[in-house]
C-alpha positions as CSV (number, residue, x, y, z in Angstrom):
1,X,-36.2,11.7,-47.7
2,X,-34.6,11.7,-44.0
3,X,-34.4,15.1,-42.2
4,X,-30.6,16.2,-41.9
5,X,-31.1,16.8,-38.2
6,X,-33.0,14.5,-36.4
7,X,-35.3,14.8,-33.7
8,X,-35.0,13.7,-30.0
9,X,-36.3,13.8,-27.1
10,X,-33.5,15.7,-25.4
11,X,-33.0,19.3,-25.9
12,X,-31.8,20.8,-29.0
13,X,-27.9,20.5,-29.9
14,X,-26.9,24.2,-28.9
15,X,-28.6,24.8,-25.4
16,X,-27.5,20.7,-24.5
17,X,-23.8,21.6,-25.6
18,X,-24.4,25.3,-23.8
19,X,-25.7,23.7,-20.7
20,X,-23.1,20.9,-20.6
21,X,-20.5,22.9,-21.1
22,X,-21.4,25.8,-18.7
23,X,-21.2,23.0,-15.9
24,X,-17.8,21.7,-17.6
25,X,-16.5,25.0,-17.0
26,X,-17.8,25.6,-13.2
27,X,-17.3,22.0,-11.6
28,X,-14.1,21.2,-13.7
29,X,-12.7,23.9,-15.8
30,X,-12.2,27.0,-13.7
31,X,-11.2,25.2,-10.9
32,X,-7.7,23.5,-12.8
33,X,-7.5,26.8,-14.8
34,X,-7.8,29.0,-11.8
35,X,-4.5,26.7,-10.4
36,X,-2.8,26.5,-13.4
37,X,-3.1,30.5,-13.7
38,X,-1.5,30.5,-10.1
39,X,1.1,28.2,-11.0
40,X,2.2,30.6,-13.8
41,X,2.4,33.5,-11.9
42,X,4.5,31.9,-9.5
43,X,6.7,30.2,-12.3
44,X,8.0,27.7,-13.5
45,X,11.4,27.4,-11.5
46,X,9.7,28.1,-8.4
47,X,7.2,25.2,-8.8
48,X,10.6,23.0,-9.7
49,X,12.4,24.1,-6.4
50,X,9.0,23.8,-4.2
51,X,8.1,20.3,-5.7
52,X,11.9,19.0,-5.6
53,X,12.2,18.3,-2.1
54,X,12.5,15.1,-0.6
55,X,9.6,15.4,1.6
56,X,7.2,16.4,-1.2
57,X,8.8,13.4,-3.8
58,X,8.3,11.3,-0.7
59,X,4.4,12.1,-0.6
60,X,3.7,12.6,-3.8
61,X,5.6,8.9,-4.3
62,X,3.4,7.4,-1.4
63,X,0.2,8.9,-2.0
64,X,0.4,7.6,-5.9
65,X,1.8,4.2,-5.1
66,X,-0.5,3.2,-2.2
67,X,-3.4,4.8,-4.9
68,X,-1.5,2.1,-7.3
69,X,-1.8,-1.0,-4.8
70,X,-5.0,-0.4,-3.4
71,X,-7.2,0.3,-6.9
72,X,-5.2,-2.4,-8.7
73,X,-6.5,-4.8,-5.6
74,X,-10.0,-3.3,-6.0
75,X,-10.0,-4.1,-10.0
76,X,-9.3,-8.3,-8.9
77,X,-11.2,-8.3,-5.8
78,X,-14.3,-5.5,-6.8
79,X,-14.4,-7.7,-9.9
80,X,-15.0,-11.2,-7.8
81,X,-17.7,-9.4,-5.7
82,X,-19.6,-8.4,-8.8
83,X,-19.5,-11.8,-9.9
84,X,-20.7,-13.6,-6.2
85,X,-23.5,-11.0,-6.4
86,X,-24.5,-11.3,-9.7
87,X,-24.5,-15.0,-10.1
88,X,-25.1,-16.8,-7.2
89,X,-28.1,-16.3,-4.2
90,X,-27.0,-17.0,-0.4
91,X,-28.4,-15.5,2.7
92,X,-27.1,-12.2,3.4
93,X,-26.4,-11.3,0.0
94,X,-28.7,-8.2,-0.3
95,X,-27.2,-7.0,3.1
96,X,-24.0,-7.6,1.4
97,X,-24.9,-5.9,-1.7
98,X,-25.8,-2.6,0.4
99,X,-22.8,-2.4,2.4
100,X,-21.0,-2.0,-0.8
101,X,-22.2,1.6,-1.0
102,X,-21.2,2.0,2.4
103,X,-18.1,4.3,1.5
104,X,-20.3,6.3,-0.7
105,X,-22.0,7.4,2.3
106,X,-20.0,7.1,4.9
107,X,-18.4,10.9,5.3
108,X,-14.2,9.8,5.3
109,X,-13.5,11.2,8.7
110,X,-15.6,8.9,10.1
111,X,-14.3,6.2,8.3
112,X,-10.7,6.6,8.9
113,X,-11.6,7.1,12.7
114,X,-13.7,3.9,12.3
115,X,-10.7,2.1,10.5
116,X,-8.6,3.3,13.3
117,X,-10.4,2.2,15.7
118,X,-10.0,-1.1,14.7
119,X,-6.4,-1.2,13.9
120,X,-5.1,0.5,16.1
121,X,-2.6,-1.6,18.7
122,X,-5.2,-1.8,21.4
123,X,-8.4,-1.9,18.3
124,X,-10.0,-5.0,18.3
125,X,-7.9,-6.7,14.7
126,X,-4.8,-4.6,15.3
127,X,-4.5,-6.0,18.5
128,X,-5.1,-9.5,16.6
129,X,-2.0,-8.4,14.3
130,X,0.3,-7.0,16.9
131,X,0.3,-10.5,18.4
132,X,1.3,-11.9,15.1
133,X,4.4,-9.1,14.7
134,X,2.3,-7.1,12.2
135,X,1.3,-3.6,12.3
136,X,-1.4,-1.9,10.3
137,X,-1.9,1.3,11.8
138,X,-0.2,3.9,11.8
139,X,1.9,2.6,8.8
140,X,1.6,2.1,5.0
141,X,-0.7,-1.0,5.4
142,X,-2.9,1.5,7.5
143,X,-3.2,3.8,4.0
144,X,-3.9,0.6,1.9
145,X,-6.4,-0.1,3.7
146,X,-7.9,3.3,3.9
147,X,-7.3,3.2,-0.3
148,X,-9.2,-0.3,-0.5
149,X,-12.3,0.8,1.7
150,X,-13.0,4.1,-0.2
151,X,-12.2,2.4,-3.6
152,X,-14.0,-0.9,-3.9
153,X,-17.6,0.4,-5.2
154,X,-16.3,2.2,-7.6
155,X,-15.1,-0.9,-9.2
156,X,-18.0,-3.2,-8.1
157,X,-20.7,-1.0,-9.2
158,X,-19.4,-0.4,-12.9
159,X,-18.8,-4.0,-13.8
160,X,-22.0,-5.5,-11.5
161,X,-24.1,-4.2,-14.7
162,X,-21.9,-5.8,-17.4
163,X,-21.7,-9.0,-16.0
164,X,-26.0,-8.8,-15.4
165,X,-26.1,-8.5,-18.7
166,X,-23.6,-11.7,-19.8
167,X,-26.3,-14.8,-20.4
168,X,-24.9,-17.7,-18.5
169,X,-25.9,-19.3,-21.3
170,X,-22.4,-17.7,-23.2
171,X,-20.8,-19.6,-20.7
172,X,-22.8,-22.9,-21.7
173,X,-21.9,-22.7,-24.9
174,X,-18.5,-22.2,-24.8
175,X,-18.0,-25.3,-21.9
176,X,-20.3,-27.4,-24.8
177,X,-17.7,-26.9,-27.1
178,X,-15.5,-28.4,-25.1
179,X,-13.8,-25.2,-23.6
180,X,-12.5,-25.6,-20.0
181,X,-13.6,-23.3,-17.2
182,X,-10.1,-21.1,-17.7
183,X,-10.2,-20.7,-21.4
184,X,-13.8,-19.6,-21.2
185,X,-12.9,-17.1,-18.6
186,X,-9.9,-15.9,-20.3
187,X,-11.2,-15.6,-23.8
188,X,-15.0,-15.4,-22.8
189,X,-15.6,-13.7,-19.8
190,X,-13.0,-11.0,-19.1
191,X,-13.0,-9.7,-22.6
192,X,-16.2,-8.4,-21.8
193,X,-15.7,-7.5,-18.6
194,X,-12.2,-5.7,-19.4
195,X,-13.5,-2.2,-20.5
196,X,-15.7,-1.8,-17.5
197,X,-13.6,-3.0,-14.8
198,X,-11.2,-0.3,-16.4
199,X,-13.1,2.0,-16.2
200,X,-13.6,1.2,-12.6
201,X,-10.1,1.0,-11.8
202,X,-9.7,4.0,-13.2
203,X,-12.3,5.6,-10.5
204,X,-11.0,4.2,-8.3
205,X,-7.5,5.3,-8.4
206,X,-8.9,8.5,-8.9
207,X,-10.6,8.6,-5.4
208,X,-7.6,7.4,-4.0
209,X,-4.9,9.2,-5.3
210,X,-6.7,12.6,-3.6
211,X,-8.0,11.0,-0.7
212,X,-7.6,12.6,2.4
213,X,-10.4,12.3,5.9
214,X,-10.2,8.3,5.7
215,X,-6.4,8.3,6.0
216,X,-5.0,11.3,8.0
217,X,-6.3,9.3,10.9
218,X,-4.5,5.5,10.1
219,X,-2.0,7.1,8.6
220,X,0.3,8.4,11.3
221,X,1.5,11.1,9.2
222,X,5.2,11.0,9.8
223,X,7.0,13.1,7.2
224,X,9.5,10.8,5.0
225,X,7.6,7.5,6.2
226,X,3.5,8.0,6.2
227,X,2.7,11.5,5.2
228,X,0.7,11.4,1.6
229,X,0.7,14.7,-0.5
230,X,-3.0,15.6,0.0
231,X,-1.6,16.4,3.7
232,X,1.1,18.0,2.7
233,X,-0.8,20.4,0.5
234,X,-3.1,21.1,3.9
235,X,-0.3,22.1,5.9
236,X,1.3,24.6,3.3
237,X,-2.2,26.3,3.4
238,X,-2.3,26.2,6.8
239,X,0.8,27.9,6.8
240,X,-1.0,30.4,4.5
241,X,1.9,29.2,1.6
242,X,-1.0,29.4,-1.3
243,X,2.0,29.7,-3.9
244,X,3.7,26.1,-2.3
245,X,0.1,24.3,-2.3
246,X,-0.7,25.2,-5.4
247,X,2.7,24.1,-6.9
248,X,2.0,20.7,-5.0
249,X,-1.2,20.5,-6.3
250,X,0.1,21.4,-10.4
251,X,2.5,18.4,-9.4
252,X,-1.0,15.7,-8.5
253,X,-2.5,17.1,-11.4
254,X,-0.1,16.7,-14.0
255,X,0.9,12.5,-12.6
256,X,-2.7,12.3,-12.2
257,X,-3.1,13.4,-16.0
258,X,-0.5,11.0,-17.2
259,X,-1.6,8.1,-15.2
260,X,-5.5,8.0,-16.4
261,X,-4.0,8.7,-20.4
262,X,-2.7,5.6,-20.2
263,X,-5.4,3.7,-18.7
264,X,-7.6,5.4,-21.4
265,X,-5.1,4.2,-24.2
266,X,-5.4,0.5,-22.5
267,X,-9.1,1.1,-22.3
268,X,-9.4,1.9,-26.0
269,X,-7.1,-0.8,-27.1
270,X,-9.4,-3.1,-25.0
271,X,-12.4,-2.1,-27.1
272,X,-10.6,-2.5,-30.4
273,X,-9.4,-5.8,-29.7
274,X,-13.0,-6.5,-28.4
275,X,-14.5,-5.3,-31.9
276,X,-12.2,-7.5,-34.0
277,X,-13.2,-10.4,-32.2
């Protein structure tokens, strides 16, 4: 006869759950309570008339569109960098394969003045692009970029272990029974690379959407044109406006809630459709 409660090596179910949830409540919890408790006492119409400006809709629009852009080019490109590293050997690949985690550690004020530096109109590629006609600092490309450096391992490093795990030999069988390249990647590969580079992508976006020391600095910060709404909060609490911030910041929170439901929602689809197959 089986015990009803099994034993583990882990802790027992209540102080796990205690534990876990006691740091829940300290790292995530209290902190979106403690500004959705502001938000209420400073009401609902105020937040409406703070938020519906043009300047904020104009940040609040650029910092989640360039977050858009630059995690949906991480899923494609963090995706083939997994893959080069995974499957093939070439010199330089372990030096390649550290400078991934380069953003991890890299604090983002140095990055963005690094980025800057570079891309600026007298850095050594901006100068390259300004002979072109193009501009990258200083202007939307400038957050892109900024979006795409402190993205990319996010992706990388959540689908590098799913694809060490895929036996090449998958990929054997399915070209042996007479599958070309593209359908085995389409019906082969990605499935099983779909909920993990989702996952990913959903990092990502995360990180970039609140980013803020790797792009104040490329950014330019011109209200209407540059300016991203992790600045704009700054400023209003610069300004000691802790009521305006925090209606700014119930604004992020709330797009940032809807945008990673629904890439949970894909995300589970995925793994249905996975399961069936």
């Amino acid at each position: 006869m089986r015990p009803l409660v099994q034993r583990t090596a882990m802790p027992g179910l209540g102080l796990s759950a205690g534990i876990t949830l006691t740091m829940l409540s300290i790292v995530v919890l209290l902190p979106i309570g403690a500004l959705l408790m502001q938000g209420a006492q400073f009401g609902l119409a105020n937040i409406w008339d703070t938020v519906h400006r043009e300047r904020v809709w104009a940040a609040l629009f650029l910092s989640f569109r360039m977050a858009l852009f630059a995690a949906l080019f991480n899923l494609v490109f963090g995706v083939l960098l997994a893959w080069v590293l995974v499957r093939y050997r070439f010199p330089g690949r372990r030096i390649i394969d550290a400078a991934v985690d380069l953003p991890f550690a890299l604090p983002t004020a140095v990055a963005g003045i690094a980025l800057t530096a570079l891309y600026a109109p007298n850095g050594v590629f901006g100068s390259l692009a300004q002979q072109i006609g193009w501009k990258i600092a200083y202007t939307q490309w400038g957050i892109f970029l900024a979006l795409v450096f402190v993205g990319l391992p996010f992706v990388t490093r959540t689908v590098q272990p799913v694809i060490e795990e895929i036996d090449p030999e998958v990929e054997e069988a399915s070209a042996t029974l007479g599958a070309s390249r593209s359908h085995t990647l389409r019906h082969v590969i990605l499935p099983m690379l779909t909920p993990a580079a989702l996952t990913g992508f959903a990092l990502a976006l995360a990180r970039a959407v609140g980013e803020y020391g790797s792009v104040i600095f490329i950014a330019g910060n011109i209200p209407l044109r540059t300016e991203i709404a992790p600045l704009l909060i700054v400023i209003q609490l610069e300004e000691f406006n802790y009521d305006a911030a925090g209606a700014i910041g119930i604004a992020m929170l709330l797009m940032s809630f809807a945008m990673l439901l629904v890439i949970n929602l894909i995300q589970i689809f995925s793994r249905k459709r996975i399961g069936h197959v």
